[in-house]
N, C-alpha and C positions, 0 to 999 in steps of 0.2 A: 557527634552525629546522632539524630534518632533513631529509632530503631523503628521499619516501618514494617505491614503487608500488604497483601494485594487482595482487594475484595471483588465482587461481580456482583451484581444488584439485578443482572438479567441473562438470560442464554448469551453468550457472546458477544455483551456487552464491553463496552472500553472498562481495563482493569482501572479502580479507584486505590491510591496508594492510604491506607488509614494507620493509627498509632494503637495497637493493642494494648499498652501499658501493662498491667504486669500478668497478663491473660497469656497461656501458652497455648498459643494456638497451634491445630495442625492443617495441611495443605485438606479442602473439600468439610471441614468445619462451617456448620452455620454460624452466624452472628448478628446480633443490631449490632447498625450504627447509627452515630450521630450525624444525620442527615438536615440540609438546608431547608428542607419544609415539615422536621420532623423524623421520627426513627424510620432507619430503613434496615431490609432482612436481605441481607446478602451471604454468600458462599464465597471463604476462605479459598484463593488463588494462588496463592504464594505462599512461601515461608519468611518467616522474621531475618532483617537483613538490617545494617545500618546503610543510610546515605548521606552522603553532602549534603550539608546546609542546604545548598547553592541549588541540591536536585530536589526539595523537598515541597509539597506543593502549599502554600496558604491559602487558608490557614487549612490544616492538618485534621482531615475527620477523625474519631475517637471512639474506638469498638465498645459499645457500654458493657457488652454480657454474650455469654453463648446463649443460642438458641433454644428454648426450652419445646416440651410436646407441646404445651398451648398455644407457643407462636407459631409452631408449623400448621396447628387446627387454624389460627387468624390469619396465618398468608394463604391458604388454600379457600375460607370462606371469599377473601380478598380479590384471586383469579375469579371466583364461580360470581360473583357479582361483577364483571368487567363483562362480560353475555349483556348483560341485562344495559347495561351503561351503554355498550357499544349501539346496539338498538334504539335507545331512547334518541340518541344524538343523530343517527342518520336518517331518522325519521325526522329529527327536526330539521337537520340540511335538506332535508326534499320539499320540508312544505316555505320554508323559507326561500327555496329556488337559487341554492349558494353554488358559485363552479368550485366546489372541491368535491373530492375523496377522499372518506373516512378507511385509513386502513386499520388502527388500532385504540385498543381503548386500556388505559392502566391504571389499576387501581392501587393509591398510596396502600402500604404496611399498616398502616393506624387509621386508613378511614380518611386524613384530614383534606383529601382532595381526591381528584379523576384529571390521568391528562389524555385528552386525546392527540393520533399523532393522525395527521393527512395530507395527501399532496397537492398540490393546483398549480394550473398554468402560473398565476403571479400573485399578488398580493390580494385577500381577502378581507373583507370587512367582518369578523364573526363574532362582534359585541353584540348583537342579540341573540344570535345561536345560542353564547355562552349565560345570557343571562335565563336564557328559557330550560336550557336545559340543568343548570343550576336549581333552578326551582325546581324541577323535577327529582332529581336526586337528594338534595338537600344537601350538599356538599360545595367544595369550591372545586371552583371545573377551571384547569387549564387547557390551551390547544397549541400543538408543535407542526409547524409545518417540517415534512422531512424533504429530500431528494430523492432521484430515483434510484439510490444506493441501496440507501434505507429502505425504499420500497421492496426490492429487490428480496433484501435479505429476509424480511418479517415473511415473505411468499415463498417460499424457496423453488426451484426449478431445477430445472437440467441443461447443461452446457454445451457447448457445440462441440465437448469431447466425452461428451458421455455420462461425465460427472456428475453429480450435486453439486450447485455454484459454489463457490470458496468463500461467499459473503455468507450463505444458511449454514457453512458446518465448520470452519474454524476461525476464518478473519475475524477479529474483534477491531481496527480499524482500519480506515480508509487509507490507500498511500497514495498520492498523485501521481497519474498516469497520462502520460504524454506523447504524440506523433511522435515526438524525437527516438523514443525508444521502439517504435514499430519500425522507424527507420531504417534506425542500427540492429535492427534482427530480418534486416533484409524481406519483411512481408511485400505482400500485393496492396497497396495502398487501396485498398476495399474498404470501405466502412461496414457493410456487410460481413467479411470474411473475421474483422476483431472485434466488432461491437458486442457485448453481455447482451444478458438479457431487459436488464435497465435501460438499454439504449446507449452507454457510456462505454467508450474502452476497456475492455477485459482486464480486471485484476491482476490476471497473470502473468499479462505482458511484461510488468513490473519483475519478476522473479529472474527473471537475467537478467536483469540492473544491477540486483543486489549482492549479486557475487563477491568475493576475494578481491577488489578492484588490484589491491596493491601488488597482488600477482599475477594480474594477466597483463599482458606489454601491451603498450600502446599501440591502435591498430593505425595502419597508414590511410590516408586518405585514397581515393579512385583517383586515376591519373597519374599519380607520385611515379617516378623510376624510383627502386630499390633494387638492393644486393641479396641476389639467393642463393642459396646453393648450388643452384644448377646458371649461375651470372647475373649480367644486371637483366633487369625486368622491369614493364609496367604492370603498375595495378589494373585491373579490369573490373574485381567484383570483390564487397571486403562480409565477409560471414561471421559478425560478432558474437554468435550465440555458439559456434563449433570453431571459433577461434580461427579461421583457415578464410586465406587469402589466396583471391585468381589474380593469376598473372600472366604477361602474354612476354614469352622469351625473346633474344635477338632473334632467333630462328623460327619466329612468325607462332612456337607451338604454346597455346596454354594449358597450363599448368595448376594444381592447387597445393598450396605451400602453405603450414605453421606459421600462425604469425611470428610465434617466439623465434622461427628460423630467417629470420628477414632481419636482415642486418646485422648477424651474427656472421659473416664471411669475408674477410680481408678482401677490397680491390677499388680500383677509383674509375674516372670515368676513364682515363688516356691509357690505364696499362690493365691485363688480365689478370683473372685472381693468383694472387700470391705474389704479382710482379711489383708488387709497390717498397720492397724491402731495399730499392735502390736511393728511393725517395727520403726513408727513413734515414736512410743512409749517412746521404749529403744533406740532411737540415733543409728539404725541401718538400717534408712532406707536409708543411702545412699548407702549403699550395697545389698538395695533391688531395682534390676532392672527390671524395667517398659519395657517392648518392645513396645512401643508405636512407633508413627511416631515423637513426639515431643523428645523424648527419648531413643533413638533406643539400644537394647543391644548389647552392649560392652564388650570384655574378651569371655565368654564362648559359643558357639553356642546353638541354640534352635534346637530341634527335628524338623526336616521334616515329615509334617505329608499328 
């Protein structure tokens, strides 16, 4: 198994897994590496770990050296020239009359390119942006188009909880965020009340997705009759995020109950709790059914009550 670490190439960027080879590195150490368009300077994220084969990525970047004081003089002359790059380029997208926005401009560790990154409605033609502004620098000029994730995070803001977005101060990336889980945390189907600042679904939505799955019980659907403690019951309202389930008793009252208490209580549908020991009895209780959630009844319908 290799032995790998974890580098960052930018604030909050996606960790890069690289091969230090026989460099002891420590966690927040700078280093080059051997980068696709040339050395890049990044900050040591991780400690030395082996991995699987099977996890390891290819091919495998390759840490040349620690960082010395003159590379940190060359990565800072490096920012103080991306001011200058970022200006040349949005002056050229105005006079060329391009529908993008330029939000950032990065200048390669060694000089051997510029990429800028911006957003637009849909696909732009920017082969003469790039060649005009090439001239101008005297370098080779990339362009990244981002989403409004990315935009998001390069701007940072403030959240509809007060906070600094999750994208500007620790996410490094993106997890897919979907209605289903606004769903199941029982929101106001508002696009207002969970959209970021981006416009997209709140990051955070995701964070009770990610829970212990294997330890919270499965919740019951709305409708279901189940077995509570206080008898059987339907469901009414199901609270994924505080685990607790409404339920409306035979005696008309609703109630909020533990999910994990829901189906934990001996009884079926024809006898009260505890009476089913008769069934057990005579080898007839597999025809005595439990509307639990672990056991849901089958064949005949229950009353709606």
């Amino acid at each position: 198994m290799p032995i790998v670490i974890e580098v960052a190439f930018k604030p909050l960027s996606k960790l890069i897994a690289c091969a230090p080879g026989l460099l002891d590195l420590k966690v927040d150490e700078a280093v080059l590496v051997e980068g696709e368009a040339g050395v890049e300077f990044g900050i040591v994220k991780t400690g030395a770990r082996a991995v699987p084969d099977t996890d390891t990525p290819t091919p495998l970047r390759k840490v040349l050296r620690r960082a010395l004081p003159e590379d940190w003089s060359r990565r800072e002359k490096s920012e103080a020239r991306q001011a200058e790059a970022f200006r040349v380029c949005k002056e050229k997208i105005r006079t060329l009359n391009l529908p993008m926005k330029l939000i950032e401009a990065e200048w390669a560790f060694d000089g051997a390119q510029v990429t800028f990154h911006f957003t637009a409605e849909g696909r732009v033609d920017f082969r003469e942006l790039v060649r005009e502004t090439a001239a101008v620098l005297h370098t080779r000029v990339q362009m990244h188009q981002v989403g409004p994730r990315d935009h998001a995070r390069i701007f940072p803001g403030v959240g509809p909880c007060g906070r600094p977005t999750c994208c500007s101060t620790f996410l490094r990336e993106f997890q897919p965020v979907s209605m289903k889980m606004v769903k199941n945390q029982n929101l106001v189907l508002n696009p207002a009340k969970f959209s970021g600042l981006c416009g997209k679904l709140m990051c955070c939505l995701r964070y009770e997705q990610d829970g212990p799955e294997a330890s919270k019980p499965s919740l019951p659907e709305i409708g279901m009759v189940v077995m509570t403690p206080m008898g059987r019951a339907k469901v009414e309202e199901v609270n994924a995020v505080q685990q607790m389930v409404t339920v409306q008793l035979e005696s008309q009252q609703f109630v909020e109950v533990r999910a994990k208490d829901i189906g934990e209580v001996s009884g079926c549908v024809t006898h009260t709790e505890g009476d089913c020991d008769g069934c057990a009895a005579d080898g007839s209780l597999s025809t005595c059914e439990v509307p639990t959630r672990d056991a849901p009844v089958s064949g005949k319908s229950l009353p709606v009550f």
